[in-house]
C-alpha positions, 0 to 999 in steps of 0.5 A: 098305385092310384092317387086319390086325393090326399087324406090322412085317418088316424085309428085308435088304439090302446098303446101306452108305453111298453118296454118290448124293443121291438115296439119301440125306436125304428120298430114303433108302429103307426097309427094312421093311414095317410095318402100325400102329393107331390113330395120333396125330392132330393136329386133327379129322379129317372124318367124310367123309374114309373110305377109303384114301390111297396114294402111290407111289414109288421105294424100292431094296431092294438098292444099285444095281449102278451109277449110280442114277436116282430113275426106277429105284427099286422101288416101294413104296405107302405108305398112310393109311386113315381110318376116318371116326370120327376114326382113321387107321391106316398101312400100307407094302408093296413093289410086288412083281414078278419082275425084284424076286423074282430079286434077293431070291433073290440076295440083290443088285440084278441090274439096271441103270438109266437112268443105268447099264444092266445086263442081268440075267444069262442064268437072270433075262433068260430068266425076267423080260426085260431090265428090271425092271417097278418099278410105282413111279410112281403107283396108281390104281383102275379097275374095282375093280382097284389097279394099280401102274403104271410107263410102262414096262411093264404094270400091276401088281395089289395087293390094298386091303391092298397085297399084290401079285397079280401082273401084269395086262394085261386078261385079254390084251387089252393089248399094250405098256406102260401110262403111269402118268398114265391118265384117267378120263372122270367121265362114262362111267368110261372109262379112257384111257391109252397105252403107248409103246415103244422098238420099233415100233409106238412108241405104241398108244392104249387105253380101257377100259370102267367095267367093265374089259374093253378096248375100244379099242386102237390104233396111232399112227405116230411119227417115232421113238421118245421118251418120253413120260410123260403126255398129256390127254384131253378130252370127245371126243379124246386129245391126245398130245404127241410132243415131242423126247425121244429113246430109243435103245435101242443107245445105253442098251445100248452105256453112252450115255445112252438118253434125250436131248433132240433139238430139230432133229428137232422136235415136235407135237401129235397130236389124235385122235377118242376110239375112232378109228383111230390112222391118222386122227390129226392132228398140228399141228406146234409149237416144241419143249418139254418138259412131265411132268405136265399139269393137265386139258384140256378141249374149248372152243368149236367145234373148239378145245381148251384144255392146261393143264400145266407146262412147261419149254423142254427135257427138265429130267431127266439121264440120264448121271448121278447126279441130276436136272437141275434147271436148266430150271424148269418153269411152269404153261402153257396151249395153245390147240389148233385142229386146223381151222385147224391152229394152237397158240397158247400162253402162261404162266399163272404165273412160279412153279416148280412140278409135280405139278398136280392137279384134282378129278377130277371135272373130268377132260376137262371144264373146271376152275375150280381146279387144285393144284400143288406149291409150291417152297421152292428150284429149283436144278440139284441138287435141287427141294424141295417144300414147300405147295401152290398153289391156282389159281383160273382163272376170277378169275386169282388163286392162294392158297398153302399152305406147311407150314412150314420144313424140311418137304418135301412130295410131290404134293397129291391132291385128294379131294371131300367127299359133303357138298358140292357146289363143284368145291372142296369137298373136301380136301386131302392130302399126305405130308410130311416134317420134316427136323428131327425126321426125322418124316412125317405126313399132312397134310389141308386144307380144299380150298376155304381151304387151312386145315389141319384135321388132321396123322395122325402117321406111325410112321416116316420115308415118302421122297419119292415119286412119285404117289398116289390116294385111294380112297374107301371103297365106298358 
């Protein structure tokens, strides 16, 4: 992340007080975007810890026009950069995009959202199409390229100061959206990501090359179409799970939830050969379930493949109201998947709720010793609140926790390595975090391997809670 000199800009916007939870405490969004130096550090921070750390997430600019969803935000990057002698500086930006553009000029929200879909009016559908593409849900950087990345739609492009260059789409070679949980293959740099859609084909399978360019593209036959929000890939295969979360776009349209949870029409694995053609997917049936976000795979011994993720008996999000509904908890979880014999088998690794998990992504596809996830203060119905990490160990069977103490909310841990050390654990980790009872946030860095804090950087205001994140280091 650049350093231009620093500079606060305030938009306007036509919020007032709204009784949606999920605008208000820790949700709230920000209304301006501010570039602040030399910021209070608390602790030392490591002289190894050079580059930036971006987190995404949803930030309104303008009051929804109907029932809002956290899902429906725009994306706002909020950034940490370390300069390796001890300094930090911060930097926030909007994910900009058309659908956000036309409503700047109208001064207004002009879409709708999952709970409550509008279409725009005629001038802004002709122009920018039915939904806004927000780019609110992660940030990664692939072939030196940042990309914005929201599963509904394609990447898009910000620069290291997080300005937005628009859309990007593989110099036209991606068809369809882009998931905002793609893997990087350590060992080749390959991207592997999919993109799913609404209208047939319902999913397409893609990686990219270290260098960028598209080099493999596929379609994969669905029973219908579902949402589905993250997959895994190992040293050899994608694993992709077609799981009971149905869309209907009639529905949405016509005011119905567009998004429902349908066990009767059951749920599979699909395991198929990375570079393959989409047709000669195998699909291993399985009892219903519901998982967001999955920790790594890895490939085993013979055929067999290893799952780990956080899973949850049924689709744990509400799309027919305001809220999200907490209810069905999800729990670390592991699978064990052999496509000769056909066969999953499958079971908890802990009773403790949690999501967000993480790896050094050094591991990604390969087997992991330690894995990161959010620890939880409170599950409820309402609302889930994060506040420390878990360290699990799955090799001893043990885990270690991290809580960053009362009245603190944190997001997704992100796990960056130390040059200097060699261990799958040796490095640091990261978190936005903040206090409710000073209403102040920071960034928080651990020691990756004793989940010791070494050093708090002071933000100049309150971050919300967001989504997913990267950390890029600074180039060699």
């Amino acid at each position: 992340m650049s350093a231009p000199p620093d500079v606060t800009e305030v938009f306007p916007t036509n919020f007032s007080a709204t009784v949606s939870p999920l605008l208000r405490g820790h949700y709230a969004p920000v209304f301006d975007e501010r570039t602040v130096h030399e910021l209070k550090v608390v602790g030392d921070l490591p002289s190894g810890l050079r580059g930036a750390f971006l987190r995404n997430g949803p930030n309104p600019m303008f009051a929804p026009l109907g029932r809002y969803h956290l899902f429906d935000g725009d994306g706002m990057v909020h950034g940490v950069s370390f300069d390796g002698q001890g300094g930090a500086s911060y930097a926030n930006r909007w994910v900009r995009n058309a659908g956000l553009a036309a409503e700047m000029a109208a001064g207004c929200a002009l879409f709708g959202g999952l709970s409550e879909f509008h279409l725009p009016p005629d001038d802004v559908f002709r122009t920018v199409g039915p939904i806004k593409n927000t780019g609110n849900t992660h940030i990664v950087r692939h072939a030196g390229r940042i990309l914005a990345l929201m599963e509904g739609a394609k990447p898009i492009e910000m620069t290291p100061d997080l300005a937005t260059l628009g859309t990007f789409d593989f110099g036209g070679a991606l068809k369809g959206a882009m998931t905002a949980h793609p893997k990087q293959d350590p060992v080749t740099g390959e991207l592997v990501f999919f993109g799913y859609s609404a209208f047939a084909p319902h999913l397409r399978v893609h990686s990219a090359t270290a260098d960028g360019t598209l080099a493999w593209s596929t379609e994969v036959e669905l029973l219908g179409p579902v949402m589905m929000h993250d997959f895994v890939i190992t040293a050899t295969r994608v694993l992709i799970f077609d799981l009971p979360a149905v869309l209907d776009i009639d529905a949405l349209i016509a005011g119905a939830p567009g998004i429902t949870w349908q066990p009767e029409r059951g749920a599979r694995i699909g395991v198929l050969d990375r570079g393959a053609p989409g047709g000669t997917i195998q699909w291993i049936d399985v009892d219903p379930f519901w998982v967001f976000h999955f920790l790594n795979a890895h490939d085993v011994q013979g055929e067999t493949m290893e799952v780990i993720g956080c899973r949850t008996p049924r689709l744990n999000t509400s799309f027919d109201a305001e809220g999200l509904d907490q209810a069905y908890r999800p729990h670390l979880h592991r699978w064990l998947i052999d496509p000769v014999a056909g066969t999953v088998t499958d079971a908890p690794l802990d009773d403790r709720p949690t999501d967000f998990p993480r790896i050094n992504e050094q591991r990604v596809g390969l087997s992991q010793r330690f894995g990161y996830s959010g620890h939880t203060a409170s599950w409820s119905a309402d609302e889930v609140v994060f506040d420390g990490v878990i360290k699990f160990d799955f090799v001893s069977d043990t885990s270690t926790t991290h809580r960053f103490g009362p009245s603190v909310v944190c997001g997704e841990t992100v796990f960056t390595p130390d040059p200097a050390r060699t261990t799958e654990d040796g490095g640091w980790l990261l978190n936005y975090v903040h206090n409710s009872a000073d209403e102040r946030s920071s960034v928080v860095v651990l020691d990756a391997e004793t989940l010791d804090q070494l050093a708090r950087v002071d933000l100049p205001r309150r971050v919300p809670f967001g989504f997913h994140g990267s950390f890029l280091p600074e180039p060699d």
